[in-house]
N, C-alpha and C positions, 0 to 999 in steps of 0.2 A: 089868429095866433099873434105871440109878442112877437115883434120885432127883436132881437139881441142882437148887438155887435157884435158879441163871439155866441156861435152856435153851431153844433153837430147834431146829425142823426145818429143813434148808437144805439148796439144792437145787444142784445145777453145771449153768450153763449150757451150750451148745455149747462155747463156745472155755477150757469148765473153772475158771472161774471161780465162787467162793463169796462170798456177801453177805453179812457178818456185822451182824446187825441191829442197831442203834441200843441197848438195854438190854444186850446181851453186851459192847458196844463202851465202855459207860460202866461194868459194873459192872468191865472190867479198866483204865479209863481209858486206853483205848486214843483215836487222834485220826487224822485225814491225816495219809500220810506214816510211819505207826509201822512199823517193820520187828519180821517177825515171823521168829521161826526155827520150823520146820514139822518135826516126827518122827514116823514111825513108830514107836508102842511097842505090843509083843503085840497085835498088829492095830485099832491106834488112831490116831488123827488125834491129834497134839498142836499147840498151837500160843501158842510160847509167846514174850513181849515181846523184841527181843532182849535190849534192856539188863538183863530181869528176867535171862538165862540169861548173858551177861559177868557177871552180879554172882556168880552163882551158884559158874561156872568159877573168878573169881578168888579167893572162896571155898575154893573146893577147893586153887586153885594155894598157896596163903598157908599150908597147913600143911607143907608143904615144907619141912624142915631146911637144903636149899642147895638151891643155882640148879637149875634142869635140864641148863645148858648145864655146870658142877662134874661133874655126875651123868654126865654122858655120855662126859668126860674119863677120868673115874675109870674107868668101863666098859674105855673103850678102852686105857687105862693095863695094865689087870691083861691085857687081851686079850693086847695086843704079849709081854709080861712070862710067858705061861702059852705063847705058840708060840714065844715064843724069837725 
C-alpha cells in the first residue's frame, strides 16, 4: 500500500455515509458545505474539491483554438456537404 502523509481508515455507515476526519479535511482545506466531485478511477475512491476539478476542466477547455460550439458547426458543415 501507498504510503500518504495524510491518511485515515474510514468506515460507511448504515445509510453509506463517510466521516472525513478533521486532519484530511484541513490538510485539503476543505470546511461545511464544500462540494466534492466523487470518481471512480481503476478501482479507487477519488474525491476531489469541485472548484479544484472546474479549475482543472477550464484548464483543459482554454487550449482550444476555437469555441466548441465553431467546432461542431464545422463538423456538421463538411457533414451536410460530404451527403450532398
Amino acid at each position: 500500500m501507498v504510503k500518504a502523509r495524510h491518511s485515515a481508515t474510514l468506515t460507511l455507515d448504515a445509510q453509506g455515509r463517510v466521516l472525513l476526519p478533521r486532519p484530511l479535511r484541513q490538510a485539503l482545506g476543505l470546511g461545511p458545505g464544500t462540494r466534492l466531485l466523487a470518481l471512480v478511477e481503476e478501482g479507487r475512491l477519488l474525491l476531489i474539491p469541485w472548484e479544484r476539478a472546474e479549475e482543472e476542466l477550464w484548464a483543459e477547455l482554454s487550449d482550444l483554438q476555437e469555441s466548441l460550439a465553431e467546432e461542431l458547426l464545422r463538423e456538421r458543415r463538411l457533414e451536410v456537404e460530404r451527403d450532398g
